[in-house]
Every structure is written in structure tokens, then in C-alpha cells.
C-alpha positions in Angstrom: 103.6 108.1 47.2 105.4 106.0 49.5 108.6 108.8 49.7 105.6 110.9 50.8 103.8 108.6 53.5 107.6 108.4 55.3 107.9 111.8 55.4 104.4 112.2 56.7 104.9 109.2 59.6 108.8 111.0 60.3 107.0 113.8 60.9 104.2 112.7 63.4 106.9 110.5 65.0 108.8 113.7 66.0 106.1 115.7 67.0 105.0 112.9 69.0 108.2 112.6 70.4 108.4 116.1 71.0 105.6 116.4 72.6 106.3 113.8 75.2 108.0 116.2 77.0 105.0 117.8 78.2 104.7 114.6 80.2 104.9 114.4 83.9 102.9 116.5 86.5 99.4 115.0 86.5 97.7 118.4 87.5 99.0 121.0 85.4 101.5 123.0 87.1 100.4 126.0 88.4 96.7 126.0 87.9 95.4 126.5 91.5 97.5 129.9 91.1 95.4 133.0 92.9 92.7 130.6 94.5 92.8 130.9 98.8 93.0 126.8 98.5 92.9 126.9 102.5 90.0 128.7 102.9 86.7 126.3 103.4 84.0 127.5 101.1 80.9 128.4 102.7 78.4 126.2 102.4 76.8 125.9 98.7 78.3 124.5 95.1 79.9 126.3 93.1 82.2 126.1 89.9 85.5 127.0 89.3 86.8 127.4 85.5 90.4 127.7 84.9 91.6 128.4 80.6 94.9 129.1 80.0 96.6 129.4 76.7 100.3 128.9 76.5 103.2 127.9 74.1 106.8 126.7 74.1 108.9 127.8 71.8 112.5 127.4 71.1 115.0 124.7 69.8 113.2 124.9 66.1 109.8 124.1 67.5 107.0 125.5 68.9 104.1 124.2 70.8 100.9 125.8 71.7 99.2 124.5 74.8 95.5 124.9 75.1 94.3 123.6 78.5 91.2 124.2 80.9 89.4 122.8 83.9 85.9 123.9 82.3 83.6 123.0 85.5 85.3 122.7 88.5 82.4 121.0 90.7 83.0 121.9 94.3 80.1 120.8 96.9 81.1 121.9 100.4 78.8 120.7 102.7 77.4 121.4 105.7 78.8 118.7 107.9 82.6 118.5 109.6 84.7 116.4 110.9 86.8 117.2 114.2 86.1 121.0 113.0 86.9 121.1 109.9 84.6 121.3 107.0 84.1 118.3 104.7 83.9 119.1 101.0 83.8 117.3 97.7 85.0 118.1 93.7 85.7 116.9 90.3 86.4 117.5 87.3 87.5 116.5 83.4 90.3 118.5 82.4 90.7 119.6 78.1 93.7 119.2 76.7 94.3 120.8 73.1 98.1 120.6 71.8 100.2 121.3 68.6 103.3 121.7 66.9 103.2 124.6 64.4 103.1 123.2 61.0 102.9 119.9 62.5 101.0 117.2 64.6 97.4 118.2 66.5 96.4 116.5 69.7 93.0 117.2 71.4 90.8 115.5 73.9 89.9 115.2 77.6 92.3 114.7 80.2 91.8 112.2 82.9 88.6 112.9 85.3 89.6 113.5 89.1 87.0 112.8 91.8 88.0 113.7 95.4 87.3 114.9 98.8 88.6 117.9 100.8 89.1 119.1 104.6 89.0 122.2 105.6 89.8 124.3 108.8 89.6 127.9 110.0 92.2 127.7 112.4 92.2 131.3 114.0 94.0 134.8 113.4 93.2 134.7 109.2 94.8 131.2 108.5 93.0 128.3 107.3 94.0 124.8 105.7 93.6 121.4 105.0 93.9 118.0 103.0 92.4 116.7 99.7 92.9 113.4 98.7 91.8 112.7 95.1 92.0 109.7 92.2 92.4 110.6 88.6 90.3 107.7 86.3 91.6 106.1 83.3 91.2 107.9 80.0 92.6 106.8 76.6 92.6 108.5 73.8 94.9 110.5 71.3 96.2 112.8 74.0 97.5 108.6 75.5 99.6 108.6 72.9 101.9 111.7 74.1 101.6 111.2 77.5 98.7 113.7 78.4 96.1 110.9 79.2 96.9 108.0 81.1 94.8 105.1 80.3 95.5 103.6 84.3 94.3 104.9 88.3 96.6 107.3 90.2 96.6 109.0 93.4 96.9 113.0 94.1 97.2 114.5 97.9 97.3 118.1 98.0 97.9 120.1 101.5 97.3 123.8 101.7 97.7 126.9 103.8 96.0 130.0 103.3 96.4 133.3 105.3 93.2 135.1 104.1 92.8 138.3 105.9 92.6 142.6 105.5 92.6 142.1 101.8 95.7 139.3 101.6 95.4 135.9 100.2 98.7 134.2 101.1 98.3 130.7 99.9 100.9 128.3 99.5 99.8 124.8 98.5 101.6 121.4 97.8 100.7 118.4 95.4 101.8 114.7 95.4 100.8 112.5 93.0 101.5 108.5 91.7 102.5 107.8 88.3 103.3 104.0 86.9 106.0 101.7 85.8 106.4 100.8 82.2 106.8 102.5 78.7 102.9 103.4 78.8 103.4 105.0 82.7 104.5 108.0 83.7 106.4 109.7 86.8 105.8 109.4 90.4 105.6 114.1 90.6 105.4 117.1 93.3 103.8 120.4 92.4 104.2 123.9 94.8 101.6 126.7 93.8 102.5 129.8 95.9 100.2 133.0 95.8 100.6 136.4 97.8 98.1 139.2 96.7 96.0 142.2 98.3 92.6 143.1 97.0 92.0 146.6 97.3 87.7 147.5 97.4 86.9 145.1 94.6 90.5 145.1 92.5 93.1 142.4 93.3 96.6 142.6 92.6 99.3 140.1 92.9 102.3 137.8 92.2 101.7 134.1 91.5 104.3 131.2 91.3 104.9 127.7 90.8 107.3 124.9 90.2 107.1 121.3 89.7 109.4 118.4 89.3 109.4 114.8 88.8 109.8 112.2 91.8 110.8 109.1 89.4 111.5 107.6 85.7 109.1 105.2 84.6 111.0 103.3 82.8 114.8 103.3 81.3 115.7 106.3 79.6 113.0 108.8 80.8 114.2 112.2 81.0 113.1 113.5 84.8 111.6 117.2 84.6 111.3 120.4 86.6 110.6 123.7 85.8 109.6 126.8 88.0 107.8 129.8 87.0 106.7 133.4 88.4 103.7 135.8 87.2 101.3 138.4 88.4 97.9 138.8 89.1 95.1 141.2 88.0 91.4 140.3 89.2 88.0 141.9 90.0 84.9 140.9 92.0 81.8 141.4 89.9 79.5 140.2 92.7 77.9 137.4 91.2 81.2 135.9 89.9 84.8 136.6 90.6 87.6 137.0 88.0 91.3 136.7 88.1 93.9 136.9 85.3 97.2 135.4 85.3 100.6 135.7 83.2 103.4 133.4 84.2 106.5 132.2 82.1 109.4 130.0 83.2 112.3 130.5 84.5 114.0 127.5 85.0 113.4 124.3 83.4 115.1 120.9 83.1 114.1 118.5 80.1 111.1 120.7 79.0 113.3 121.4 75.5 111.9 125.3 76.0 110.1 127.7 78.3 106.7 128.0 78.9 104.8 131.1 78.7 101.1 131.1 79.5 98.1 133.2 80.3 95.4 132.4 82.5 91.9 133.0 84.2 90.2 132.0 87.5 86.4 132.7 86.9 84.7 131.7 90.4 80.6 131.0 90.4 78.9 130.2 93.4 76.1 128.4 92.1 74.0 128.1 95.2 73.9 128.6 98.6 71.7 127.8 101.0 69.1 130.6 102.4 70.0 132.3 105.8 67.5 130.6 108.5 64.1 133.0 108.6 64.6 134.6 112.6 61.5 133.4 115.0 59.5 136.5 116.2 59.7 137.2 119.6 57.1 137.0 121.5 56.9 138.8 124.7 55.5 136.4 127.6 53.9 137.7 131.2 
């Protein structure tokens, strides 16, 4: 029995440890992927679900990687500052994750609430800010580095050329980590996008790469990886679609490659109603 109970904690210690390498990046690497992140909404709320499946596999183990934004809140309102428009979002990430014929993590990720600013600024190029703070979360997906039961910060800046058909977005991510054995790294994301819709088909290549900015504490193995995929998507009207297939191509301290599929479902919720025209009235 007790020969048994080491080889069952040996084994969750190694998956655990395993799995740690998933650590890093806050905002999962390459989710914004096919969205014009520039381009200020028009005025409404909508919601923005991302899924995406992926796994890791390599080295003697492999890791499947379930992880979604399920409601994307975005409010863009009708006010601006200095001509941009103001906008705000959040969301509570899902994170399920585990080692084949091993360990099983599941849970929510930790919430971010934020605030974005938007500009059109002439000839089919838009961009802005967002400045957001993730909230504590602790539970089992704390104990491989998923969750982070402390406060950080994420700045993202973004330029879109959205025009004839192209969505050329390129879009940048900082975001703090913390000192200490229960921390995690101080990290920079770049999501690149450059595709053409053609009537209501869209076709594309998608990127990404992301890398950590420090170690939290002695011994921590800094990570980067970078990763290229393509784009398929449709515009049903009501709702817009996009699917995505990316896979690695580089990575440092990942232990394997990642290869993952992906969907962008858009859903304007509501918008408000075009003002009613005043009848003319003639006057002699």
C-alpha cells in the first residue's frame, strides 16, 4: 500500500512539474489571432468566444491543452476621449490540462477587467491602448502555475489596417508577474494577423510569439516560443466565425511544441437603433 501511495505522489509530482512549463505568458499566446484589435467597435456589446484545443507532445510526454475565453464582454460606448473611442471588457478565462495517463488540472483562469482606446486614424488604419488587471484566483490550476492567486498588470497596444477586404493587425502585450516561488515572470506577447476576406469568406495567415521578460525566483527556466498558422472564416451575418491552426516553431524551455486549433466566434449582442429622421416640413 505504501509502495503504491509513492508511486502515486512520484507521479503527480512529475506531472506537476511537467506541467509547470506551461507557465509564463499571462494571456495565452496567440489568442487575439485574426481579430482587427485596432479597429473600435461600433457602438453596442458584444461577445467574443475564443476555444482552442491543443497538445504538446514529445520528450515521453504529452499534454493536452484545453483553453477558452467563453464570453468575452466588450462594451464600447458611445463617449471618446481626444477622438478616440472609449471601451470596456472582461472576462474569466478556462483552463483544462493533462498529461496522458497521468495528472488532470481544470478550473478558471484568473478574471481580467480592463478598459480600451480606440482611434480611426485615416486611410484604413486604426489603433489604440488597453490597460487591464488580472484578479487573484486560486485553485488547482495555482498549483502548476496556470492561476496566480496575486494582482498583475497587462498593456496591450495595437495597430490594425482594416480596409478593401485586409485585416492587417499587429498587436503587442506586456504584462507583470511576481517575485517568489509562488510568482511568475514579468512576459511580452506579439499576435500578428494579415488576411483578405473575399464576399463573405476570409482567408489568412496568423502568428505569434511570446517570451519571458524575467525569472521569479532562482532556477526558473525563462521561455519563448513562436508560432505560424492560417486562417479560414465566414460571416454568417448575425455572427462571424474564424478558424485557426497554428503549431510552433521555435521554442525555448517549453520541453515540446505546441500544436493547436482555434475559433474566433464574434456576437454583437446589441446595438443601439439608428436615430428615427425628422420629417421635413416645408415652411412659406
Amino acid at each position: 500500500m505504501r509502495h503504491r501511495m509513492r508511486t502515486l505522489l512520484a507521479g503527480v509530482m512529475l506531472g506537476a512539474s511537467t506541467l509547470s512549463a506551461l507557465a509564463g505568458s499571462e494571456l495565452l499566446p496567440g489568442i487575439s489571432t485574426g481579430l482587427p484589435l485596432g479597429v473600435p467597435l461600433p457602438e453596442g456589446l458584444y461577445v467574443i468566444s475564443i476555444p482552442s484545443w491543443g497538445t504538446r507532445s514529445g520528450n515521453g510526454t504529452d499534454i493536452d491543452i484545453f483553453a477558452t475565453a467563453p464570453a468575452w464582454m466588450i462594451w464600447s460606448t458611445p463617449w471618446t476621449i481626444a477622438g478616440g473611442r472609449v471601451l470596456f471588457d472582461a472576462v474569466t478565462p478556462y483552463a483544462d490540462v493533462s498529461i496522458r495517463k497521468g495528472p488532470h488540472f481544470s478550473g478558471f483562469l484568473n478574471p481580467i477587467v480592463g478598459a480600451q482606446l480606440k482611434w480611426d486614424l485615416g486611410g484604413g488604419f486604426f489603433g489604440g491602448f488597453h490597460a487591464g488587471v488580472y484578479l487573484p484566483m486560486k485553485n488547482e490550476l495555482t498549483t502548476i502555475g496556470l492561476a496566480h492567486d496575486y494582482a498583475s498588470f497587462q498593456g496591450i497596444g495595437t495597430i490594425s489596417y482594416f480596409k478593401d477586404g485586409w485585416n492587417l493587425t499587429s498587436t503587442l502585450v506586456y504584462g507583470t508577474g511576481k517575485s517568489g516561488l509562488d510568482g511568475g515572470p514579468d512576459w511580452f506577447n506579439v499576435d500578428l494577423t494579415a488576411t483578405r476576406k473575399f464576399d463573405k469568406f476570409e482567408v489568412g495567415a496568423v502568428a505569434f510569439g511570446s517570451t519571458d521578460l524575467s525569472a521569479p525566483f532562482t532556477g526558473y527556466a525563462e521561455q519563448s516560443q513562436f508560432a505560424v498558422g492560417g486562417l479560414v472564416g465566414y460571416d454568417f451575418g448575425a455572427f462571424n466565425v474564424q478558424l485557426k491552426l497554428t503549431t510552433d516553431v521555435s521554442e525555448t524551455n517549453y520541453g515540446t511544441k505546441d500544436t493547436r486549433a482555434w475559433a474566433n466566434v464574434t456576437i454583437p449582442l446589441w446595438n443601439p437603433a439608428p436615430p428615427i429622421a425628422k420629417p421635413v416640413t416645408a415652411k412659406f
